[in-house]
PyMOL Python script that loads the backbone (N, CA, C, O; Angstrom):
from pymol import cmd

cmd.read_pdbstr("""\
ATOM      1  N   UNK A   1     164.390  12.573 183.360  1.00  0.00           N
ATOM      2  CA  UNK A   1     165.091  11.340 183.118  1.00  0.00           C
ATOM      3  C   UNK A   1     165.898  10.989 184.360  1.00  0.00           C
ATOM      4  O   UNK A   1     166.448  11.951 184.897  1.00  0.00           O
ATOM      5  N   UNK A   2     166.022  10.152 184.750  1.00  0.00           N
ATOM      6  CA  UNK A   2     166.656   8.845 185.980  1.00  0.00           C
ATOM      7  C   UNK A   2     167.248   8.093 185.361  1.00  0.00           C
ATOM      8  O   UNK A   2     166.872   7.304 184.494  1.00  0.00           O
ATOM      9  N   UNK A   3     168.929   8.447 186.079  1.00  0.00           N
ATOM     10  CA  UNK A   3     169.739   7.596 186.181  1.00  0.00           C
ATOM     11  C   UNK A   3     170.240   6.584 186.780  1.00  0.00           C
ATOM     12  O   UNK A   3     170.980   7.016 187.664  1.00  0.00           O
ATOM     13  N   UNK A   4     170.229   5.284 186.767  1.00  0.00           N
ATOM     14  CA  UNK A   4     170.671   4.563 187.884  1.00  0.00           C
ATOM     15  C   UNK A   4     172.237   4.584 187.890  1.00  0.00           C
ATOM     16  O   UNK A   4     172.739   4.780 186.783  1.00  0.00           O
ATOM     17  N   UNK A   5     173.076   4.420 188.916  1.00  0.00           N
ATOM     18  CA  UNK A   5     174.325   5.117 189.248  1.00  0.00           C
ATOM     19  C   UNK A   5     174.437   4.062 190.394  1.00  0.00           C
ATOM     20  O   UNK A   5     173.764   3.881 191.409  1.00  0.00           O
ATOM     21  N   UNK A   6     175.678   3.346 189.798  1.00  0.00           N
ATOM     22  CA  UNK A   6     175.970   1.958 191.203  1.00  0.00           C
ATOM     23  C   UNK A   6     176.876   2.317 191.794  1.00  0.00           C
ATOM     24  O   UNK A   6     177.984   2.449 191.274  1.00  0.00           O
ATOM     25  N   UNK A   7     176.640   2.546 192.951  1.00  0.00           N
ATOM     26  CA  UNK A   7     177.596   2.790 194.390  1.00  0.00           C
ATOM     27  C   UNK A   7     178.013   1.799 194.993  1.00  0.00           C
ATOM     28  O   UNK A   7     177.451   0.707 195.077  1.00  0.00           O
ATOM     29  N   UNK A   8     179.193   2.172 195.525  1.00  0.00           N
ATOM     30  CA  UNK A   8     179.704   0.309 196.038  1.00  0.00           C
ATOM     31  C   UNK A   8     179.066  -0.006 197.265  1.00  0.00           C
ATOM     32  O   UNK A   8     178.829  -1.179 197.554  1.00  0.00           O
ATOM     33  N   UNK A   9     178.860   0.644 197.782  1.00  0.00           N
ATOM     34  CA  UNK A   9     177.923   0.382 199.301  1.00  0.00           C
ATOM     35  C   UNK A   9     176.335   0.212 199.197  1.00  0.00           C
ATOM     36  O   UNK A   9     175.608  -0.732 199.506  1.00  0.00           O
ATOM     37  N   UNK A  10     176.006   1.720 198.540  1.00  0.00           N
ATOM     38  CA  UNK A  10     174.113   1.371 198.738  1.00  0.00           C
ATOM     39  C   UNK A  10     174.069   1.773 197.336  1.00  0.00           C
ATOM     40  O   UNK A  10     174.899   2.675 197.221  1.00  0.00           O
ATOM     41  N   UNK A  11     173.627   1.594 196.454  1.00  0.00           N
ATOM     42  CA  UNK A  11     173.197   1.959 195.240  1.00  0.00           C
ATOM     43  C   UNK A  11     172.298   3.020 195.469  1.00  0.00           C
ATOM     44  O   UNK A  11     171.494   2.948 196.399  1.00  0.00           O
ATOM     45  N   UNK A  12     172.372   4.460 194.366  1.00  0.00           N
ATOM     46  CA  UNK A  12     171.382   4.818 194.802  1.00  0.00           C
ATOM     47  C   UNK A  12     171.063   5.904 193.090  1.00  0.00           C
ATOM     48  O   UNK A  12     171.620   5.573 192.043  1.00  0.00           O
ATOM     49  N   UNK A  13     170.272   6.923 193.158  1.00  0.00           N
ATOM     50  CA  UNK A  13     169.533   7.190 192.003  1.00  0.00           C
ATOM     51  C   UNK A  13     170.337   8.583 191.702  1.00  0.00           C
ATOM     52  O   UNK A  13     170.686   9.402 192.552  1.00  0.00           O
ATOM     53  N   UNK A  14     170.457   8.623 190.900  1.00  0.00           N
ATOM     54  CA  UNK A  14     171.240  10.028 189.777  1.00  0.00           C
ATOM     55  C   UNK A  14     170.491  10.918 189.160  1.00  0.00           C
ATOM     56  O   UNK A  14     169.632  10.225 188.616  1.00  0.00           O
ATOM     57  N   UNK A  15     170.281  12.004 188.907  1.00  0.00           N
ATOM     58  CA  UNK A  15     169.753  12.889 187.903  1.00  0.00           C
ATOM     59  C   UNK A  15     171.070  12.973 186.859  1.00  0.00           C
ATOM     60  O   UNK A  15     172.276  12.875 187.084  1.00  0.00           O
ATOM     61  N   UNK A  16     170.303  13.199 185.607  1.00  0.00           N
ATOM     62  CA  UNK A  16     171.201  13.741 184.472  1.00  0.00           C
ATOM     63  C   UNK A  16     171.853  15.306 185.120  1.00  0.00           C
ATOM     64  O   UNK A  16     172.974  15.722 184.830  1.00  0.00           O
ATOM     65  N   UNK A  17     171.129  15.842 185.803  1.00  0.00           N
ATOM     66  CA  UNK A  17     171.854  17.418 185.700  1.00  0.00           C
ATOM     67  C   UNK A  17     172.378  16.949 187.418  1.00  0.00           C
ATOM     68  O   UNK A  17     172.385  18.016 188.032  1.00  0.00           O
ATOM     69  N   UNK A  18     172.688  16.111 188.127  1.00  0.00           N
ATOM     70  CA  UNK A  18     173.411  15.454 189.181  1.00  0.00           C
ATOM     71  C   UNK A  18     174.608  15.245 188.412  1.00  0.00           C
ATOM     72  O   UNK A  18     175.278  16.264 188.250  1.00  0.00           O
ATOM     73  N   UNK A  19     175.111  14.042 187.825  1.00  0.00           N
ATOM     74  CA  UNK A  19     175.704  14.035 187.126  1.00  0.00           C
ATOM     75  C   UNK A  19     176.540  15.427 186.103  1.00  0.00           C
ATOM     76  O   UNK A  19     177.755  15.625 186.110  1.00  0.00           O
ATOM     77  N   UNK A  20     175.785  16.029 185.506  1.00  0.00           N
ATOM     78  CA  UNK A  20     176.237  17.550 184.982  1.00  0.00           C
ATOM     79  C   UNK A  20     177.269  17.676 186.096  1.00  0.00           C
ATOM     80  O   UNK A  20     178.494  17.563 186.062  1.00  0.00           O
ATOM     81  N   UNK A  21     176.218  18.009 187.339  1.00  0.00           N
ATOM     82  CA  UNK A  21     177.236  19.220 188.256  1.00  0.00           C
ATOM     83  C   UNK A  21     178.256  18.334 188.801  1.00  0.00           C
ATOM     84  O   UNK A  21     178.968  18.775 189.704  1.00  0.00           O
ATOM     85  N   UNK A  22     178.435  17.080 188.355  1.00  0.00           N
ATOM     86  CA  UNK A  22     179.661  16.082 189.198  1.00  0.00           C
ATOM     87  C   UNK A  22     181.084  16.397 188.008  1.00  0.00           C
ATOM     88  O   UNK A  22     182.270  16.570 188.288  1.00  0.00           O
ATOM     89  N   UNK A  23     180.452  16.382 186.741  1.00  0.00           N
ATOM     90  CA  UNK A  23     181.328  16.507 186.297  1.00  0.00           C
ATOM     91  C   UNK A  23     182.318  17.899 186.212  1.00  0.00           C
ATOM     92  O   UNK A  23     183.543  18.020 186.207  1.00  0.00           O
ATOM     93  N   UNK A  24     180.979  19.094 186.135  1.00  0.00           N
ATOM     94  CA  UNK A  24     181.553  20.312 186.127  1.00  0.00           C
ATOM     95  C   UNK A  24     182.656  21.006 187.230  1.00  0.00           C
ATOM     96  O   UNK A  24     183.515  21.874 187.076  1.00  0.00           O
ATOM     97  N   UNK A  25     182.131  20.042 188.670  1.00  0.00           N
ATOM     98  CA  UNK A  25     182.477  20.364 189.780  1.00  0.00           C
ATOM     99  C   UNK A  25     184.174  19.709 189.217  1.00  0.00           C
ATOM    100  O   UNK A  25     185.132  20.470 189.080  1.00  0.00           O
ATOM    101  N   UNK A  26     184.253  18.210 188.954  1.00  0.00           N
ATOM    102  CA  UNK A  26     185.573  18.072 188.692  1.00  0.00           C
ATOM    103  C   UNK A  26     186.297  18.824 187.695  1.00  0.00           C
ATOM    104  O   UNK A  26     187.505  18.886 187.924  1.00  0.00           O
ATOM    105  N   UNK A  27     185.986  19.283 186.880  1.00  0.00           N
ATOM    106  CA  UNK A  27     186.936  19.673 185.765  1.00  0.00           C
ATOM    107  C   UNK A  27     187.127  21.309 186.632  1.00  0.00           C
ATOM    108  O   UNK A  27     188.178  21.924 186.453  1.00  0.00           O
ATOM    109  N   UNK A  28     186.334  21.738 187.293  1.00  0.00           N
ATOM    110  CA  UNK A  28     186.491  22.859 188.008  1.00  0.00           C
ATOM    111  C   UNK A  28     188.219  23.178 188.813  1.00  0.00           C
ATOM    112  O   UNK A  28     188.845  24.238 188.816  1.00  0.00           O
ATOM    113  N   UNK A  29     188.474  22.307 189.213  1.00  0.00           N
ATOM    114  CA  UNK A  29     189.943  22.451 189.664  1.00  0.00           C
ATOM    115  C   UNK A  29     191.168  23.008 188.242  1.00  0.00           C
ATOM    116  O   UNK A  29     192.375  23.067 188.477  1.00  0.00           O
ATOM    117  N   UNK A  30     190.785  23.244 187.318  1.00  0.00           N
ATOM    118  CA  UNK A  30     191.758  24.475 185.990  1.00  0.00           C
ATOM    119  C   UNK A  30     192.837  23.038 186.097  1.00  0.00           C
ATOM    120  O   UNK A  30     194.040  23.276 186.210  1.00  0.00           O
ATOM    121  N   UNK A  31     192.499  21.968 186.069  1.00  0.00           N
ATOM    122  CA  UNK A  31     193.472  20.473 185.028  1.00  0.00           C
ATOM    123  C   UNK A  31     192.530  20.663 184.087  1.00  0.00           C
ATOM    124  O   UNK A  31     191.413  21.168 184.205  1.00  0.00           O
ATOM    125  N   UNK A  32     193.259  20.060 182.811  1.00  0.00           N
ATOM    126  CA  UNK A  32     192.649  19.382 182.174  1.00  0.00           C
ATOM    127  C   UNK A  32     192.689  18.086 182.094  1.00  0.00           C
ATOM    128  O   UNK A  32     193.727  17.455 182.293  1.00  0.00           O
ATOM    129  N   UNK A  33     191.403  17.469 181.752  1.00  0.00           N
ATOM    130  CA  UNK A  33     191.404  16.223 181.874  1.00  0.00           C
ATOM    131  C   UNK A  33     190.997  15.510 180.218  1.00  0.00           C
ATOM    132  O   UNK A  33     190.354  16.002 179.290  1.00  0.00           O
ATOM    133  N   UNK A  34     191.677  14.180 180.353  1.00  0.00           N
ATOM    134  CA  UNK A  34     191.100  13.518 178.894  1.00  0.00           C
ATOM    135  C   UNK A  34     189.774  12.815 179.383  1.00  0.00           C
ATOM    136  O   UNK A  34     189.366  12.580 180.521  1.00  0.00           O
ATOM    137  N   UNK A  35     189.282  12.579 178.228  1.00  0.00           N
ATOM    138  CA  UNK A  35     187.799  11.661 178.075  1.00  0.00           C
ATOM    139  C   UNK A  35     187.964  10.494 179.421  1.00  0.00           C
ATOM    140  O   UNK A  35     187.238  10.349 180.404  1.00  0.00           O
ATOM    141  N   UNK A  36     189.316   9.699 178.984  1.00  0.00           N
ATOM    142  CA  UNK A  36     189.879   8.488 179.753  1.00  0.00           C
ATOM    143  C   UNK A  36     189.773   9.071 181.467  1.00  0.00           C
ATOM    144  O   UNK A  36     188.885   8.567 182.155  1.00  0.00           O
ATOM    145  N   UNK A  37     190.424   9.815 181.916  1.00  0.00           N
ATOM    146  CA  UNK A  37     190.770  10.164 183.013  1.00  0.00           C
ATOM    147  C   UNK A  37     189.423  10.778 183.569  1.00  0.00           C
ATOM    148  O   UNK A  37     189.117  10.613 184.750  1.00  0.00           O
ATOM    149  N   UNK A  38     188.642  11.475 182.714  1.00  0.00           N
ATOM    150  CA  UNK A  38     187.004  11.794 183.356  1.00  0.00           C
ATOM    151  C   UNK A  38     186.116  10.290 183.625  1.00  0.00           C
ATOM    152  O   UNK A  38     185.547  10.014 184.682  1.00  0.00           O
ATOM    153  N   UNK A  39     186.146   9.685 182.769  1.00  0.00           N
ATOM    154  CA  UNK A  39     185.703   7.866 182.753  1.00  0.00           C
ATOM    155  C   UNK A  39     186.254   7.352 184.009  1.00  0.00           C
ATOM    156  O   UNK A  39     185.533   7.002 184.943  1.00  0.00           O
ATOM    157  N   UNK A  40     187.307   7.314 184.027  1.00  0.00           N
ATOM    158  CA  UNK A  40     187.591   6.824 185.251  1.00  0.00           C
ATOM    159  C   UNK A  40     187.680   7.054 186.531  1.00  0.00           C
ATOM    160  O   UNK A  40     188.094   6.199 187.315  1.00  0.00           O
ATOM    161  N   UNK A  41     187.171   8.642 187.011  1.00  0.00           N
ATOM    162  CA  UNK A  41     187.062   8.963 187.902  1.00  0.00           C
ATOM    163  C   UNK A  41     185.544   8.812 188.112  1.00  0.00           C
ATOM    164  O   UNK A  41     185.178   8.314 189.177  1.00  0.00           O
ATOM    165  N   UNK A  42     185.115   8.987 187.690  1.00  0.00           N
ATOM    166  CA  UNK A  42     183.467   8.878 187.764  1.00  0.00           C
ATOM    167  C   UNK A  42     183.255   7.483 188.263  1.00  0.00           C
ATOM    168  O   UNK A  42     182.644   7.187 189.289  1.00  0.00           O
ATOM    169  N   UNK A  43     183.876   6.587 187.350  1.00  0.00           N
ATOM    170  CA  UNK A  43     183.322   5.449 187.303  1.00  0.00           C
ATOM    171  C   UNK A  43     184.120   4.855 189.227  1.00  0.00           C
ATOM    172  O   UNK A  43     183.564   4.060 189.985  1.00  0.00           O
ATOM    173  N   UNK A  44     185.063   5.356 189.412  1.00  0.00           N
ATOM    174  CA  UNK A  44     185.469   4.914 190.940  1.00  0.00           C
ATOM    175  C   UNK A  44     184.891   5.397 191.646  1.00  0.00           C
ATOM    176  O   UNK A  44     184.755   4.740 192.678  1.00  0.00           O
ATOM    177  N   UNK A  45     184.105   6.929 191.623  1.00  0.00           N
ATOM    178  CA  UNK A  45     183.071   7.330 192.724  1.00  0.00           C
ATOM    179  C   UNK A  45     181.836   7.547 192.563  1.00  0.00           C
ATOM    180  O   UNK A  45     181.133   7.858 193.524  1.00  0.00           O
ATOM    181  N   UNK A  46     181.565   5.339 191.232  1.00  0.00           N
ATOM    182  CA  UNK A  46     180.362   5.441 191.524  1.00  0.00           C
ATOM    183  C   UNK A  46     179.208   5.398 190.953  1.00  0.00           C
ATOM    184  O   UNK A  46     178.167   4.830 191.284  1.00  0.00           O
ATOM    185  N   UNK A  47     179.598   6.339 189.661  1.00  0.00           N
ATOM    186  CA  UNK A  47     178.879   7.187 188.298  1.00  0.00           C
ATOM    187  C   UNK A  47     179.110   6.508 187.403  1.00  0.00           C
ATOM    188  O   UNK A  47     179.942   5.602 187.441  1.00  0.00           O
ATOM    189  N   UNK A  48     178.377   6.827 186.356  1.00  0.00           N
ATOM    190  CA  UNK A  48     178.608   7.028 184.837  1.00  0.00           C
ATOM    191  C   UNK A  48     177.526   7.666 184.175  1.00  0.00           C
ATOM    192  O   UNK A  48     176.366   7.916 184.503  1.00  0.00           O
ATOM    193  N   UNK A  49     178.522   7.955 182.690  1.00  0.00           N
ATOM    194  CA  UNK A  49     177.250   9.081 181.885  1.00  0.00           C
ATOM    195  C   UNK A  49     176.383   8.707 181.570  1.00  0.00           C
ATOM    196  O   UNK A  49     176.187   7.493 181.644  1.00  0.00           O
ATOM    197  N   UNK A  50     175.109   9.857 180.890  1.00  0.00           N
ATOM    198  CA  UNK A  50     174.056   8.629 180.399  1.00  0.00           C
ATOM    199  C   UNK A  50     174.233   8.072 179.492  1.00  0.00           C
ATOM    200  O   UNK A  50     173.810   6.977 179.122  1.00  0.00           O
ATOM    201  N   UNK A  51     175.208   9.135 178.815  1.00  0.00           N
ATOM    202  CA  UNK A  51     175.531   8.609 177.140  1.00  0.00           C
ATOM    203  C   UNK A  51     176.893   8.027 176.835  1.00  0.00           C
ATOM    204  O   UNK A  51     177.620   7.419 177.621  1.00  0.00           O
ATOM    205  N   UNK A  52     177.123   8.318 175.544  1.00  0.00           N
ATOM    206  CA  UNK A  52     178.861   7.685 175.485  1.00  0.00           C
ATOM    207  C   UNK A  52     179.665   9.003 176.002  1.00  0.00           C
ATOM    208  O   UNK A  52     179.485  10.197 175.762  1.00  0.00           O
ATOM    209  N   UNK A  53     180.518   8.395 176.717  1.00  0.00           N
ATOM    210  CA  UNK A  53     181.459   9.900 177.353  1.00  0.00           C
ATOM    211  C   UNK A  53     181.619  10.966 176.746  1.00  0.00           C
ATOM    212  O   UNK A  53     181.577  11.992 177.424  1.00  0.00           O
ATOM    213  N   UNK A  54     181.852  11.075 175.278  1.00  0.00           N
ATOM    214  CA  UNK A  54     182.494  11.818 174.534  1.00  0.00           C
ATOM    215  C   UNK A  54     180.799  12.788 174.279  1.00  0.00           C
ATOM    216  O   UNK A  54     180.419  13.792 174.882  1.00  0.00           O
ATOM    217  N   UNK A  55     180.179  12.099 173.311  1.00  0.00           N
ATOM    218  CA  UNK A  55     178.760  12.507 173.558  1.00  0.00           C
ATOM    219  C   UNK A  55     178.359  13.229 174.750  1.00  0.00           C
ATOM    220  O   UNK A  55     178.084  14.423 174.640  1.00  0.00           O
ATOM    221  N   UNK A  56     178.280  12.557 176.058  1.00  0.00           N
ATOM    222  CA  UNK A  56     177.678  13.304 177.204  1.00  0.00           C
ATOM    223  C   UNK A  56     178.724  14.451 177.333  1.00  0.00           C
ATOM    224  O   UNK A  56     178.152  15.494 177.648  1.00  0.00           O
ATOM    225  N   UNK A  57     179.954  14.588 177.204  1.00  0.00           N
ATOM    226  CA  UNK A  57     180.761  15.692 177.269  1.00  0.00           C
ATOM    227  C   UNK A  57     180.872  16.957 176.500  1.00  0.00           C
ATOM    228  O   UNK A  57     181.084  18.090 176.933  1.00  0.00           O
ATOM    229  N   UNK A  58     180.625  16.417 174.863  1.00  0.00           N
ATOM    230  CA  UNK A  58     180.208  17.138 173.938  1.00  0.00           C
ATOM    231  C   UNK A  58     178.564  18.548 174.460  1.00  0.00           C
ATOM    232  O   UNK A  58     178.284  19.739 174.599  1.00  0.00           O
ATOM    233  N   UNK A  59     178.185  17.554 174.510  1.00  0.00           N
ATOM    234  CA  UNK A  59     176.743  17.874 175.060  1.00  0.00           C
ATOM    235  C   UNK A  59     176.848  19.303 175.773  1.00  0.00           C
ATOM    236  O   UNK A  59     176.249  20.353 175.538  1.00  0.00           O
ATOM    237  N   UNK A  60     178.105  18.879 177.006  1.00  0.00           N
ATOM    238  CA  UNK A  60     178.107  20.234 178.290  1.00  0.00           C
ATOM    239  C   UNK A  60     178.980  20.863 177.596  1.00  0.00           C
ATOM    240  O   UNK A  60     178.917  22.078 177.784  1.00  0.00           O
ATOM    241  N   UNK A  61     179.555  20.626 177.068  1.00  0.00           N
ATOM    242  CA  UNK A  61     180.791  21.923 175.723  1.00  0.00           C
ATOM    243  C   UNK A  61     179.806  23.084 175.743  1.00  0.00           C
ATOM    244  O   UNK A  61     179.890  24.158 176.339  1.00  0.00           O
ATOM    245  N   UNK A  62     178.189  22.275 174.394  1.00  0.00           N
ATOM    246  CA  UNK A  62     178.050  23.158 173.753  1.00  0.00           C
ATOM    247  C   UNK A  62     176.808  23.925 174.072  1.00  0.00           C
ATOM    248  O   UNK A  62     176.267  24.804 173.402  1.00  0.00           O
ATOM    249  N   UNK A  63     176.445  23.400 175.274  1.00  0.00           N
ATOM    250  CA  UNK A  63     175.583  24.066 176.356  1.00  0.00           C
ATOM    251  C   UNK A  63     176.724  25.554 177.362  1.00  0.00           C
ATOM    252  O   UNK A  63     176.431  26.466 178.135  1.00  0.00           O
ATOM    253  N   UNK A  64     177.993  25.050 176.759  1.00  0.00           N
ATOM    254  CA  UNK A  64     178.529  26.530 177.391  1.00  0.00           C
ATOM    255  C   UNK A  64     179.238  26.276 178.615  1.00  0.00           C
ATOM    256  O   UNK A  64     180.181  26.945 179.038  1.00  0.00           O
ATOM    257  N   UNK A  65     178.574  24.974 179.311  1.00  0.00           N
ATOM    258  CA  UNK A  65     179.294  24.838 180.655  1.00  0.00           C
ATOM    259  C   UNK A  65     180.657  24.298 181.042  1.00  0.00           C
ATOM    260  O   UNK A  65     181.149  24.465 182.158  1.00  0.00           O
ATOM    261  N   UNK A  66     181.447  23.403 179.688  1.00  0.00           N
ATOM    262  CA  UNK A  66     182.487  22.906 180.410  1.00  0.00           C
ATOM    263  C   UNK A  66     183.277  23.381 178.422  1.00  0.00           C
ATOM    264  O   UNK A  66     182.628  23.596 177.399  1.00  0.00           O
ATOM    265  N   UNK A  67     185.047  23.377 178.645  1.00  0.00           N
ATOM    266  CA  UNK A  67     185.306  23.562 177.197  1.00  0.00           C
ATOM    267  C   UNK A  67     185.913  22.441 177.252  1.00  0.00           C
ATOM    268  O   UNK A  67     186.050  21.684 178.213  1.00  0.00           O
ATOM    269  N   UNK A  68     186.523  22.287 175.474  1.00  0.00           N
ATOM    270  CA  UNK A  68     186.706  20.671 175.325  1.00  0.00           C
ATOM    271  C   UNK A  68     187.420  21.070 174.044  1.00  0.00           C
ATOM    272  O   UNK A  68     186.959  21.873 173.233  1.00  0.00           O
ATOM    273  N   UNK A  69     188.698  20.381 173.918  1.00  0.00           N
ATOM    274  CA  UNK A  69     189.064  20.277 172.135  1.00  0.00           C
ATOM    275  C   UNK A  69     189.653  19.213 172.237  1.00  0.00           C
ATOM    276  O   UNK A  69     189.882  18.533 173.238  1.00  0.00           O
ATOM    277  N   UNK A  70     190.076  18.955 170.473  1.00  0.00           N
ATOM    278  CA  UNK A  70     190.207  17.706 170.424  1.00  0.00           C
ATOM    279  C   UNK A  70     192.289  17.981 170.332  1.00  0.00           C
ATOM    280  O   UNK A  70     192.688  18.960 169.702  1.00  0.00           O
ATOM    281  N   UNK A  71     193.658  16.725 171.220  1.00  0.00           N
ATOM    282  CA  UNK A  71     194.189  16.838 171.282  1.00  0.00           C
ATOM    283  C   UNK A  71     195.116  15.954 170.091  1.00  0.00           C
ATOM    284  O   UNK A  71     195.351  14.804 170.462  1.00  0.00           O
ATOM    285  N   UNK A  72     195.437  16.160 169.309  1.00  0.00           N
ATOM    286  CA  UNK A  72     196.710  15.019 168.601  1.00  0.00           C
ATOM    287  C   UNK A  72     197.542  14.658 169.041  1.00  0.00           C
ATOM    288  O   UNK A  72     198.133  13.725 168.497  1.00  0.00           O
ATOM    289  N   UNK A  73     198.130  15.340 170.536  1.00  0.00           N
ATOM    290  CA  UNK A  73     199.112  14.822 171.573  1.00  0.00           C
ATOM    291  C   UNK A  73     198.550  13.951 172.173  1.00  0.00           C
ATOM    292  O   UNK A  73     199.041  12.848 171.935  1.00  0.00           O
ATOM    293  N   UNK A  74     197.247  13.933 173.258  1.00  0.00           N
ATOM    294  CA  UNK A  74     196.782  12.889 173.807  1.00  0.00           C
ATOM    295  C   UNK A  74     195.757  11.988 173.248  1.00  0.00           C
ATOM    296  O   UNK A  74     194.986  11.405 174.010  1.00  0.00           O
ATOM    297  N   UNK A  75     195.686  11.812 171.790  1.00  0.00           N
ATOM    298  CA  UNK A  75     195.085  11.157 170.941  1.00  0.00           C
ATOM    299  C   UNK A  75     193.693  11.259 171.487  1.00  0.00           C
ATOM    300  O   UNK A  75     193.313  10.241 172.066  1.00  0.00           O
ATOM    301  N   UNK A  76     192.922  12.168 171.439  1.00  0.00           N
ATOM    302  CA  UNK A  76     191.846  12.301 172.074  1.00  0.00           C
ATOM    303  C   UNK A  76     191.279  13.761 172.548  1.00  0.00           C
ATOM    304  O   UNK A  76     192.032  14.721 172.713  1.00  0.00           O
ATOM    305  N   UNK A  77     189.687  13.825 172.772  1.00  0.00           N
ATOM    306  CA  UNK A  77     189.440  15.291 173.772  1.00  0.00           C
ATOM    307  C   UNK A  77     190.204  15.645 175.093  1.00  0.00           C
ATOM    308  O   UNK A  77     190.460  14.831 175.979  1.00  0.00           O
ATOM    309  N   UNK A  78     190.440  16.607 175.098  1.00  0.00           N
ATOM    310  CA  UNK A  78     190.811  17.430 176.153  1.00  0.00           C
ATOM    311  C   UNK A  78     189.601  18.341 177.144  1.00  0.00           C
ATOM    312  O   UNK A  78     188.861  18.985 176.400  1.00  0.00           O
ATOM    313  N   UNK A  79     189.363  18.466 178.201  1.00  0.00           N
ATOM    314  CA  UNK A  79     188.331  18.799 178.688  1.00  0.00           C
ATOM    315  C   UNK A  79     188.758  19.632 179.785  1.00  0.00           C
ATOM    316  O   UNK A  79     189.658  19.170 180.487  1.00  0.00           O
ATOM    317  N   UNK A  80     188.106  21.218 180.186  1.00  0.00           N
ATOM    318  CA  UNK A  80     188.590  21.843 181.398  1.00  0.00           C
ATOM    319  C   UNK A  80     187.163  22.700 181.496  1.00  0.00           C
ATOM    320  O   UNK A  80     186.252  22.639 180.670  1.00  0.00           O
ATOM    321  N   UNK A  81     187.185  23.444 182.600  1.00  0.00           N
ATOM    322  CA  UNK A  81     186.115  24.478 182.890  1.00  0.00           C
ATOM    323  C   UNK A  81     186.882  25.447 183.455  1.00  0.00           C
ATOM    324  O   UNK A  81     186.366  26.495 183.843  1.00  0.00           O
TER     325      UNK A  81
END
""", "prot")
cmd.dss("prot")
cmd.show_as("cartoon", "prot")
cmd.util.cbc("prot")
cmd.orient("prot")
């Protein structure tokens, strides 16, 4: 599967497991991040998921690669690796 992924300069083509390692690579720095704050970094350098955020995030949870719970403080998932 091919992602298209709009870059502000040249547009150019994504893999789903491209994407994977963009995200894993960010949550890699031990923050945690919300759904919101992963959305929006992606989306400034560029990206987006294939699916709905929460979904595509869910997804790498339970494949093992990234952890995730849900917060009642930040009304929302919480996400770290």
């Amino acid at each position: 599967m091919v992602i298209i992924i709009s870059d502000r300069d040249l547009g150019h083509f994504a893999s789903k497991q491209e994407i994977e390692q963009y995200v894993i690579q960010l949550l890699s720095h031990g923050k945690k991040m919300t759904t919101k704050e992963i959305v929006e970094r992606t989306e400034h350098d560029g990206l987006s998921c294939p699916d709905e955020p929460v979904r595509f995030l869910n997804k790498l949870r339970m494949k093992g690669q990234i952890n995730g719970q849900v917060s009642l403080e930040h009304k929302g998932w919480l996400w770290w690796k």
